[in-house]
NUMARDO-945672 format. One record per residue: residue in three letters; x, y, z of N, C-alpha, C in turn. Coordinates in pm, whole numbers, plus 50000, padded with zeros to 5 digits. Layout:
BEGIN
ALA;X;Y;Z;X;Y;Z;X;Y;Z
...
This chain:
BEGIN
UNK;55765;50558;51602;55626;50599;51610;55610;50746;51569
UNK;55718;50854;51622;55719;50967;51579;55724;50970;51439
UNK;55784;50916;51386;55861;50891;51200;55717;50874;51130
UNK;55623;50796;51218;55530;50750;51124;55440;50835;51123
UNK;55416;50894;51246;55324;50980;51286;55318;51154;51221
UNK;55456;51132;51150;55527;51305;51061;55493;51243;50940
UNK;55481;51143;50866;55506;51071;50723;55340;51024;50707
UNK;55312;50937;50743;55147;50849;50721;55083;50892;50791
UNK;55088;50947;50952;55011;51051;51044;54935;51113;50982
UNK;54972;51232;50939;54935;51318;50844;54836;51304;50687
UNK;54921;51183;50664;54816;51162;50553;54646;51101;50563
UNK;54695;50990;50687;54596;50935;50753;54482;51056;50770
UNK;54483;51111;50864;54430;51246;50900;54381;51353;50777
UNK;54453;51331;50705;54366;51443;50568;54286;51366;50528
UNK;54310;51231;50513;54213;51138;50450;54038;51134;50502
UNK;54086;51145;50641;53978;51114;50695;53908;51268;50719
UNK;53958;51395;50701;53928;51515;50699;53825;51515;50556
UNK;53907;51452;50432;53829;51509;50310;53724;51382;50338
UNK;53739;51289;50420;53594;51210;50364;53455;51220;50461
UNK;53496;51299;50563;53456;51368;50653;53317;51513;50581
UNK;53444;51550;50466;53368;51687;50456;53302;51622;50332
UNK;53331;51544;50241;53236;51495;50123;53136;51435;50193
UNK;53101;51343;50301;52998;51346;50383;52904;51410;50410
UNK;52956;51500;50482;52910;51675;50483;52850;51750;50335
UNK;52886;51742;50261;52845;51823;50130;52785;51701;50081
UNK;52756;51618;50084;52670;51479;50032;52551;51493;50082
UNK;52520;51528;50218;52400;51584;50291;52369;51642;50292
UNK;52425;51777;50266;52354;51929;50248;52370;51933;50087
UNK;52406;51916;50027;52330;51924;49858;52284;51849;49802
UNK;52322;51719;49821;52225;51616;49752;52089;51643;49749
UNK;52041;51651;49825;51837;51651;49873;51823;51774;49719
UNK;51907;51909;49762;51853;51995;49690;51855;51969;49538
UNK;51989;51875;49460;52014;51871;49355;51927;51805;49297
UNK;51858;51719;49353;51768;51621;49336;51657;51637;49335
UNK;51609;51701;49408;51522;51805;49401;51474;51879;49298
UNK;51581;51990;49239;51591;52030;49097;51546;51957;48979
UNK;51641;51823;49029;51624;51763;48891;51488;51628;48892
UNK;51429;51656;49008;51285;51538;49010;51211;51687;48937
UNK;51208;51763;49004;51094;51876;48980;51103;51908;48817
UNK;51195;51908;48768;51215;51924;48620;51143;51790;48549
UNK;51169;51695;48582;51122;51574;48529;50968;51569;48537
UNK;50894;51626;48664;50799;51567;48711;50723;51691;48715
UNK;50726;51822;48646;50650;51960;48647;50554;51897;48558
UNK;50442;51996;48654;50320;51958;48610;50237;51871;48710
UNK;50326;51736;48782;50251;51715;48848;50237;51793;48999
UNK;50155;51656;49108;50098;51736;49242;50253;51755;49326
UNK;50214;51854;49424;50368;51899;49469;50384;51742;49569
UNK;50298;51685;49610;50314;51583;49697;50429;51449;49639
UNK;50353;51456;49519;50425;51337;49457;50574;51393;49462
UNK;50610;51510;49428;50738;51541;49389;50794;51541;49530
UNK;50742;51582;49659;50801;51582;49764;50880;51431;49786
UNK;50746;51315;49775;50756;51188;49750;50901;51139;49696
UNK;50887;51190;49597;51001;51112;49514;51132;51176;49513
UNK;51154;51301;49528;51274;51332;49633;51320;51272;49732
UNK;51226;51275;49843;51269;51200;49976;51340;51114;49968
UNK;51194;51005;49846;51309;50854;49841;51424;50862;49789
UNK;51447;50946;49660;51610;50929;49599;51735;51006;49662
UNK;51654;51064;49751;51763;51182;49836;51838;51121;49934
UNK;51735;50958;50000;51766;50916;50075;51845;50794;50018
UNK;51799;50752;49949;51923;50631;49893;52026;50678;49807
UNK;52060;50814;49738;52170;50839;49675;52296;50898;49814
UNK;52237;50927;49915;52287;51018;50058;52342;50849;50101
UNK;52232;50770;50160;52309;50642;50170;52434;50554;50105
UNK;52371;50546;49992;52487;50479;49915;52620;50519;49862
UNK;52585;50668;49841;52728;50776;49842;52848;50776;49982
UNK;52735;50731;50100;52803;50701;50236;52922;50583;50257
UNK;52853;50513;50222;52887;50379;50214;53004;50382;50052
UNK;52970;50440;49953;53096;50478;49902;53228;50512;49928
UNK;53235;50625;49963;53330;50717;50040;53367;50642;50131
UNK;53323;50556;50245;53393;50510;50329;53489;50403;50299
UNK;53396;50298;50207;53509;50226;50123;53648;50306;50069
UNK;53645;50393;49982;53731;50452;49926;53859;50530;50021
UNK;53788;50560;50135;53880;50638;50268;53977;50492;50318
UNK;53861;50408;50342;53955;50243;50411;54054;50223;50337
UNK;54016;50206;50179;54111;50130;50075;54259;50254;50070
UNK;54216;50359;50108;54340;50449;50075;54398;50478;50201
UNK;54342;50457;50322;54447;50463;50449;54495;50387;50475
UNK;54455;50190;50443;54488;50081;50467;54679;50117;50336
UNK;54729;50142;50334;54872;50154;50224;54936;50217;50320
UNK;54857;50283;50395;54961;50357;50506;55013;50299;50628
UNK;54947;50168;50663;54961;50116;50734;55069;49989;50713
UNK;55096;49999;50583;55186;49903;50524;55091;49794;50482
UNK;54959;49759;50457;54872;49702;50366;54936;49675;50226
UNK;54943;49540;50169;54954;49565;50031;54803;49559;49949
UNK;54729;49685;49896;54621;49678;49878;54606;49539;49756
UNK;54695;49588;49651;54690;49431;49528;54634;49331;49599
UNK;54735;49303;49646;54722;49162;49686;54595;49116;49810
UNK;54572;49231;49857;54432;49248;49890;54321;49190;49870
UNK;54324;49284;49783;54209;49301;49643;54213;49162;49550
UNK;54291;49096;49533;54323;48964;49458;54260;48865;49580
UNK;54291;48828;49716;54237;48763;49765;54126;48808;49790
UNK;54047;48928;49830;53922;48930;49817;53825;48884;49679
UNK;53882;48907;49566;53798;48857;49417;53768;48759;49457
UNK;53869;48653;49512;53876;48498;49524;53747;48469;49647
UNK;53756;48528;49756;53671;48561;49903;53562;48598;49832
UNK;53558;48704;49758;53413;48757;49673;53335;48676;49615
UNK;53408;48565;49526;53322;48480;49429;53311;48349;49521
UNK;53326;48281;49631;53266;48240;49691;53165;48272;49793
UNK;53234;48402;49818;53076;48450;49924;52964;48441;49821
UNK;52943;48497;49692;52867;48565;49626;52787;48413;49579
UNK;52807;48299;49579;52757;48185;49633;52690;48173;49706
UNK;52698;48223;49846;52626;48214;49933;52524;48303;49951
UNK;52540;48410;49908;52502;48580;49941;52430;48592;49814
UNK;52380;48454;49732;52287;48487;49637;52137;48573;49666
UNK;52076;48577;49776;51981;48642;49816;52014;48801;49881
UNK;52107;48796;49926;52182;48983;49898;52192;49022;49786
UNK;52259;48994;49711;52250;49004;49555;52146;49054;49517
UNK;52007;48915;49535;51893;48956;49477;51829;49074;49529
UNK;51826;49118;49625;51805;49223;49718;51859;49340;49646
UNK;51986;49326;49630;52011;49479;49553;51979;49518;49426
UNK;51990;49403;49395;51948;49415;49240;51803;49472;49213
UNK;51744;49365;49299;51556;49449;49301;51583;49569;49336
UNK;51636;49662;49474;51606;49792;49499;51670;49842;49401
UNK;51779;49833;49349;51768;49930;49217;51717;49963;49137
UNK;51594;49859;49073;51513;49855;48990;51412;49926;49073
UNK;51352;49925;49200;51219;49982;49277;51277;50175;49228
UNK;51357;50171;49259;51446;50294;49250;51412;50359;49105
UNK;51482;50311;49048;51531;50335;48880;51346;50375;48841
UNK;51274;50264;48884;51116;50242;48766;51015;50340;48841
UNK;51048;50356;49000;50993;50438;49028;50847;50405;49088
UNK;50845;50257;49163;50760;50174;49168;50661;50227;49255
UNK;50757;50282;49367;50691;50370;49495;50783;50433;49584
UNK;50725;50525;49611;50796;50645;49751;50778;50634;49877
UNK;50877;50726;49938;50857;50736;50090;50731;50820;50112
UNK;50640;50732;50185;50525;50825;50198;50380;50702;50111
UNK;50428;50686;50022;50305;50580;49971;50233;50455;50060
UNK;50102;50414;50014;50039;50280;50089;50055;50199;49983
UNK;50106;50145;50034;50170;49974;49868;50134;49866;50016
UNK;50137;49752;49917;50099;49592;49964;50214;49571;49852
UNK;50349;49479;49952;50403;49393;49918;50451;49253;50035
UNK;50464;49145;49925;50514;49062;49955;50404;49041;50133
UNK;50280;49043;50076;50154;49010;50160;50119;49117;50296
UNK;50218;49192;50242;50245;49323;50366;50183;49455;50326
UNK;50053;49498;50401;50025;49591;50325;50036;49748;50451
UNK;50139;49871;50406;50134;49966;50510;50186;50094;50444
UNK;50229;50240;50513;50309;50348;50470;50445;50298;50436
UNK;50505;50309;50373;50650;50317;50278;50763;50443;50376
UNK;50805;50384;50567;50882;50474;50563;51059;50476;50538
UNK;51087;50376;50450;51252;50388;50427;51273;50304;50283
UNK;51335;50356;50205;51360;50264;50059;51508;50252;50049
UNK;51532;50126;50077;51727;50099;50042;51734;49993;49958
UNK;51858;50015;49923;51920;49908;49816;51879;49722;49852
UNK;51879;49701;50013;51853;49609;50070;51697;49576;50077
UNK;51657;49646;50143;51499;49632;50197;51405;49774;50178
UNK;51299;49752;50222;51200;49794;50214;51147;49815;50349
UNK;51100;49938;50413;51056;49933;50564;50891;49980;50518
UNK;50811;49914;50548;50702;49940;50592;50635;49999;50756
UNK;50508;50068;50784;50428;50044;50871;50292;50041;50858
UNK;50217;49944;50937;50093;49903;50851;49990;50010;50973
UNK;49925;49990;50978;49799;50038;51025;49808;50088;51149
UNK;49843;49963;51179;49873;49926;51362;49992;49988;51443
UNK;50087;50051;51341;50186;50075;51412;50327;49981;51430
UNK;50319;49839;51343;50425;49790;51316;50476;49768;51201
UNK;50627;49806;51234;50696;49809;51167;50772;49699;51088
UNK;50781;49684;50941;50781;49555;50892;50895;49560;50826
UNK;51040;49515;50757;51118;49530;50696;51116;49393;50597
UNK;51090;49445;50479;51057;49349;50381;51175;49329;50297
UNK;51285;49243;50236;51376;49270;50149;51312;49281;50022
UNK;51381;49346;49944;51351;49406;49861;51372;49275;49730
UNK;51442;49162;49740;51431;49036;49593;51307;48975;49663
UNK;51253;48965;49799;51097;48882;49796;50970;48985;49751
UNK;50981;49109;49698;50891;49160;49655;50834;49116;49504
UNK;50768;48999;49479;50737;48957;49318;50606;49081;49309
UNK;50514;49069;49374;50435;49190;49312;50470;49294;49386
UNK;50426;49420;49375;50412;49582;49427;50322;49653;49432
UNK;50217;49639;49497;50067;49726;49445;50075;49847;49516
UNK;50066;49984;49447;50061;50088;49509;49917;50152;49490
UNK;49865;50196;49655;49716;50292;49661;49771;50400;49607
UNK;49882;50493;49667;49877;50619;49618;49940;50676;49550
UNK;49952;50617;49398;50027;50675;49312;49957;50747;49200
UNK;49999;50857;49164;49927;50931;49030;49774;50988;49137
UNK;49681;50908;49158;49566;50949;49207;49505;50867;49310
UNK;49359;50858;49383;49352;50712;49432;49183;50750;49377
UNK;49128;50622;49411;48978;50609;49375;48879;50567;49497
UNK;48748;50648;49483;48642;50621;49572;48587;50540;49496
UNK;48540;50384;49534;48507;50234;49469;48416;50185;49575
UNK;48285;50220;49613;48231;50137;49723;48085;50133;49659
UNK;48035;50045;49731;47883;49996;49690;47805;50028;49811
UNK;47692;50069;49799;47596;50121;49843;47397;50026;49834
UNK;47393;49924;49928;47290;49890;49948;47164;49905;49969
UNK;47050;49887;49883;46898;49979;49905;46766;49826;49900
UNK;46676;49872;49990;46607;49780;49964;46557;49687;49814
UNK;46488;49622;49804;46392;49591;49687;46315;49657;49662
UNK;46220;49698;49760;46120;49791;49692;46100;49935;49696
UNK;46270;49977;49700;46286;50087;49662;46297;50128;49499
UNK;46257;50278;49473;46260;50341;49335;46410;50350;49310
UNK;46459;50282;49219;46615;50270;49203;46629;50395;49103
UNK;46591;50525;49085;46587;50634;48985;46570;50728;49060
UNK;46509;50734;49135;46505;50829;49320;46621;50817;49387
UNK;46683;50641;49473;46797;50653;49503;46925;50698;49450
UNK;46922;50678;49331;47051;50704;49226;47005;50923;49245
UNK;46922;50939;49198;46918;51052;49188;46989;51107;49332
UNK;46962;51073;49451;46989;51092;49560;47114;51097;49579
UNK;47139;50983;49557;47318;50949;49606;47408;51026;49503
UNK;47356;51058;49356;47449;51144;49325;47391;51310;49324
UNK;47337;51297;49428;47362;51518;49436;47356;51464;49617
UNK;47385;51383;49715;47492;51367;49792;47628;51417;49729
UNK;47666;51366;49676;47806;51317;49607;47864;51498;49532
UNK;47766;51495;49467;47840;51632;49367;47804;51773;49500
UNK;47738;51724;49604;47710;51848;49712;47863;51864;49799
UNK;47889;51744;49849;47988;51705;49904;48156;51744;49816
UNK;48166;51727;49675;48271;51778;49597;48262;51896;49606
UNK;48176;51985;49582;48178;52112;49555;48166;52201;49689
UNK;48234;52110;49811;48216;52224;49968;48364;52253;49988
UNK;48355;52372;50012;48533;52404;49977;48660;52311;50068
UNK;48587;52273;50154;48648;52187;50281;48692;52009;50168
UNK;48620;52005;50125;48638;51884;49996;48651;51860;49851
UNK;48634;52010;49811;48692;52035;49670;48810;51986;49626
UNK;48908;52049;49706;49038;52002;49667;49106;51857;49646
UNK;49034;51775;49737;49060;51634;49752;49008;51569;49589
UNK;48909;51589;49492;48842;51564;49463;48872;51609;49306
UNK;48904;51473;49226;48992;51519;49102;48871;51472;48971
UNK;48765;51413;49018;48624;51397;48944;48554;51365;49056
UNK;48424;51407;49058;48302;51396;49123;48246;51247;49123
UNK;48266;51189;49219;48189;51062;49194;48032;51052;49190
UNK;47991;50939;49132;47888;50949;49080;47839;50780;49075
UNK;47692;50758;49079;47691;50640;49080;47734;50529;48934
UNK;47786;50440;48900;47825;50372;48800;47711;50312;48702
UNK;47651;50196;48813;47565;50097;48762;47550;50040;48911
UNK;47404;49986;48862;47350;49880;48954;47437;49751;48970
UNK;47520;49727;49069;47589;49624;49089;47544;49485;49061
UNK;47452;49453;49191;47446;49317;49176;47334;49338;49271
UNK;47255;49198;49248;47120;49215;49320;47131;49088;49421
UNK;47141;49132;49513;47195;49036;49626;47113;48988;49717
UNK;47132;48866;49813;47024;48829;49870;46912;48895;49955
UNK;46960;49023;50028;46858;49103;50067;46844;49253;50039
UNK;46945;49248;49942;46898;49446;49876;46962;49427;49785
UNK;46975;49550;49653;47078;49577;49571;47158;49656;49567
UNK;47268;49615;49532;47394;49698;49544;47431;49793;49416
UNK;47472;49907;49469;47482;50012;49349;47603;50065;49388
UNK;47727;50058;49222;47844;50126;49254;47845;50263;49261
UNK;47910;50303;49347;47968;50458;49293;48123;50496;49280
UNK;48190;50532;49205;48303;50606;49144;48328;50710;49125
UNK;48448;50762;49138;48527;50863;49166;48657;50895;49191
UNK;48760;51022;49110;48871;50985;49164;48903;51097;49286
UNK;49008;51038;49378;49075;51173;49416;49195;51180;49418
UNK;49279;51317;49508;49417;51340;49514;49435;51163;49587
UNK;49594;51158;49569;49665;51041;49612;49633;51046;49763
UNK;49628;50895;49852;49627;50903;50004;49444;50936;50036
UNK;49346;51002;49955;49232;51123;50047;49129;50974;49994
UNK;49125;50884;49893;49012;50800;49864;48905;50778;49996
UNK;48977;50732;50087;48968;50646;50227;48887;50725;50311
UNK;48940;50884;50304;48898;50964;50435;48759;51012;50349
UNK;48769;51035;50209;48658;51053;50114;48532;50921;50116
UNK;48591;50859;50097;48468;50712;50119;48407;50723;50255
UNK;48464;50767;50421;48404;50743;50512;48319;50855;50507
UNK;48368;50990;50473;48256;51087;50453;48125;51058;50376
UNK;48156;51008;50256;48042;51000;50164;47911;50898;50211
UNK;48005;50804;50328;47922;50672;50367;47816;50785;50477
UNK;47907;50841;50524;47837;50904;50661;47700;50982;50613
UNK;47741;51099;50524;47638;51159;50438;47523;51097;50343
UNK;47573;50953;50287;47470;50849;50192;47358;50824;50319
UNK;47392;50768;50484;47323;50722;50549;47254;50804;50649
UNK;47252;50943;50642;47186;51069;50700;47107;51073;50564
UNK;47162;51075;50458;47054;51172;50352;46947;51038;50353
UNK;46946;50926;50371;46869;50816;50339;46796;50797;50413
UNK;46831;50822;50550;46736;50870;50681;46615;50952;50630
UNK;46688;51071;50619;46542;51132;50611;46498;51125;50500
UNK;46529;51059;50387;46410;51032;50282;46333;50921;50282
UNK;46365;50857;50357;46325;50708;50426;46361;50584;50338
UNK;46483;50592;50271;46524;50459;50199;46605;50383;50279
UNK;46541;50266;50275;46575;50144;50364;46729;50111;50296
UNK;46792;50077;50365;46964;50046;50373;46940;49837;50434
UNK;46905;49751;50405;46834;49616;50439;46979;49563;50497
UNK;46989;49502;50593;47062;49370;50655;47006;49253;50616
UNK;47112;49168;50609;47095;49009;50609;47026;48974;50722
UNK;46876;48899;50702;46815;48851;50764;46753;48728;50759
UNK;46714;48612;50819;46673;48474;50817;46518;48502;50935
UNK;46477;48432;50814;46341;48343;50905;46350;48188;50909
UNK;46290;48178;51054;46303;48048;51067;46159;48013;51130
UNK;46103;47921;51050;45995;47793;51060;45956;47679;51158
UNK;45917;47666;51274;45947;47532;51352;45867;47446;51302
UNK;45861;47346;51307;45834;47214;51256;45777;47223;51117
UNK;45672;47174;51068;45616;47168;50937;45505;47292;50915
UNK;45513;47383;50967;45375;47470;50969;45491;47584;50892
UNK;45428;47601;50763;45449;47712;50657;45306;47800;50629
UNK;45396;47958;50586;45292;48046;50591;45169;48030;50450
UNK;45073;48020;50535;44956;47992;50425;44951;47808;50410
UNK;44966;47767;50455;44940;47615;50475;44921;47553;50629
UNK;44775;47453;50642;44763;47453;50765;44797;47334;50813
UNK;44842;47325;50926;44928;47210;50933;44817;47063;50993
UNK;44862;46967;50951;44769;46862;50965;44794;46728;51033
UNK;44738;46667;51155;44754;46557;51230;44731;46407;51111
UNK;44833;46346;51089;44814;46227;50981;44748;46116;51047
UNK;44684;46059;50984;44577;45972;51035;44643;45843;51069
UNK;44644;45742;51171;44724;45615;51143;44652;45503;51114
UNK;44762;45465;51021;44713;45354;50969;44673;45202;51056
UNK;44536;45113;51019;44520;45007;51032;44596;44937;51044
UNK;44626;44834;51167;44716;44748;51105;44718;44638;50992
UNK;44758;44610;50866;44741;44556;50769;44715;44605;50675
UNK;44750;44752;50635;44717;44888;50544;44552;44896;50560
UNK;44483;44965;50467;44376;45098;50477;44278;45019;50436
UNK;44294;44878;50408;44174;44766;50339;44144;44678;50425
UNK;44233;44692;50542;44254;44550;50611;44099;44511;50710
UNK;44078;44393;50734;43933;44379;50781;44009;44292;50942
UNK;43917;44289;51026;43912;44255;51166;44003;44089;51141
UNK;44050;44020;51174;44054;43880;51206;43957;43843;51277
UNK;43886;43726;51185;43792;43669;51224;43817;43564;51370
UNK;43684;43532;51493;43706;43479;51592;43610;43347;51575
């Protein structure tokens, strides 16, 4: 035990010293190198995005470099132990290509996060809807995908059932909502209205920044069963659409107040029996027996 412990002891122990400290220097420079080299790629754009897309590659190159190294420490201390690695490694190929049979959906899993990775689909930090799951983006691995939606739960999606990927906050996001006014409102008054709401609201320094074009109304939507609907559009920074739409709603329905434009709900009238407005309703006469010609039976 002493013999082994002066001879493979030792080596054992450095082994696990240097994979120890490449660990160590895998975590404290990676983020930064990466860093460097997103910001080079990606100058010009918002600092958010670049924070974004660091995070995520900082965090799966830190992972998977982990999981490297440890392999590589096993495979080189296992010889010291009197392991024959060959022959190892030969029965695992054999172990490999039947698992990899089974483990067809791991597979697919990695294969997709490399590609989410590589194309750049979405970051830590984004609102994406996948695979019918729609929430914040907080972990991106080779395996899965961690979401949290609204509510506070946490969803882990693998990453080969993702067929689509829709991301809210990438590049920019958009204010897209419709805005309801009576019928017999002046649709050239409201429009005028709702857009110097709109360009008052961009230009207050508290909302400037959010605000990457001034929205403005589009077109008259659609004329719907009890008012018409009118779009308005606009873009902003990534993530702010949402907190921008509840403002603009809040401000559309104060400024409409006091100019007195009706905002209409779905409403029903209802009729009881046959009496409609402007028609008077009428007791039907009954008929003779023997229809309207018929004469007495004679006695």
């Amino acid at each position: 035990m002493v013999d082994w412990l002066s001879t493979h002891g030792i080596t054992v122990l450095v082994i696990i010293v240097v994979a120890l400290v490449l660990v160590f220097l895998l975590r404290h420079f990676a983020p930064s190198l990466v860093k460097r080299s997103v910001s080079l790629r990606m100058k010009g754009q918002p600092e958010d995005e670049i924070r974004k897309r660091c995070n995520t590659l900082s965090s799966a190159l830190v992972t998977t470099g982990i999981v490297i190294i440890a392999i590589v420490a096993i495979l080189t201390i296992l010889p010291e132990f009197g392991v024959n690695i060959a022959a190892m490694l030969a029965g695992f190929g054999i172990v490999a290509l039947a698992v990899a049979f089974g483990a067809q959906s791991l597979i697919k899993d990695f294969f997709a996060g490399m590609f989410i990775l590589l194309e750049d689909q979405y970051r830590i930090g984004d609102w994406v809807s996948v695979a019918g799951i729609a929430g914040s983006v907080e972990e991106i691995g080779l395996r899965r995908t961690i979401l949290r939606d609204f509510d506070g739960t946490v969803h882990s999606v693998p990453n080969g059932e993702i067929k689509v990927a829709s991301n809210f906050t990438k590049d920019y996001g958009r204010v897209n909502m419709s805005i309801s006014v009576g019928y017999g409102e002046n649709l050239d008054h409201v429009i005028q209205v709702i857009n110097r709401v709109c360009k008052e609201m961009a230009e207050e320094p508290k909302w400037s920044s959010d605000f990457l074009s001034t929205p403005e109304v589009l077109r008259v939507d659609r004329l719907g069963d009890s008012g018409i609907d009118i779009k308005i559009l606009g873009d902003t920074r990534p993530a702010r659409q949402w907190a921008a739409m509840g403002e603009l709603r809040l401000r559309i329905k104060t400024t409409f107040d006091d100019e007195g434009i009706e905002i209409p709900w779905p409403h029903t009238k209802v009729y009881f029996g046959n009496t409609l407005p402007g028609i008077q309703a009428t007791q039907p006469t009954p008929e003779k027996p023997g229809g309207t010609n018929a004469t007495p039976p004679s006695t």
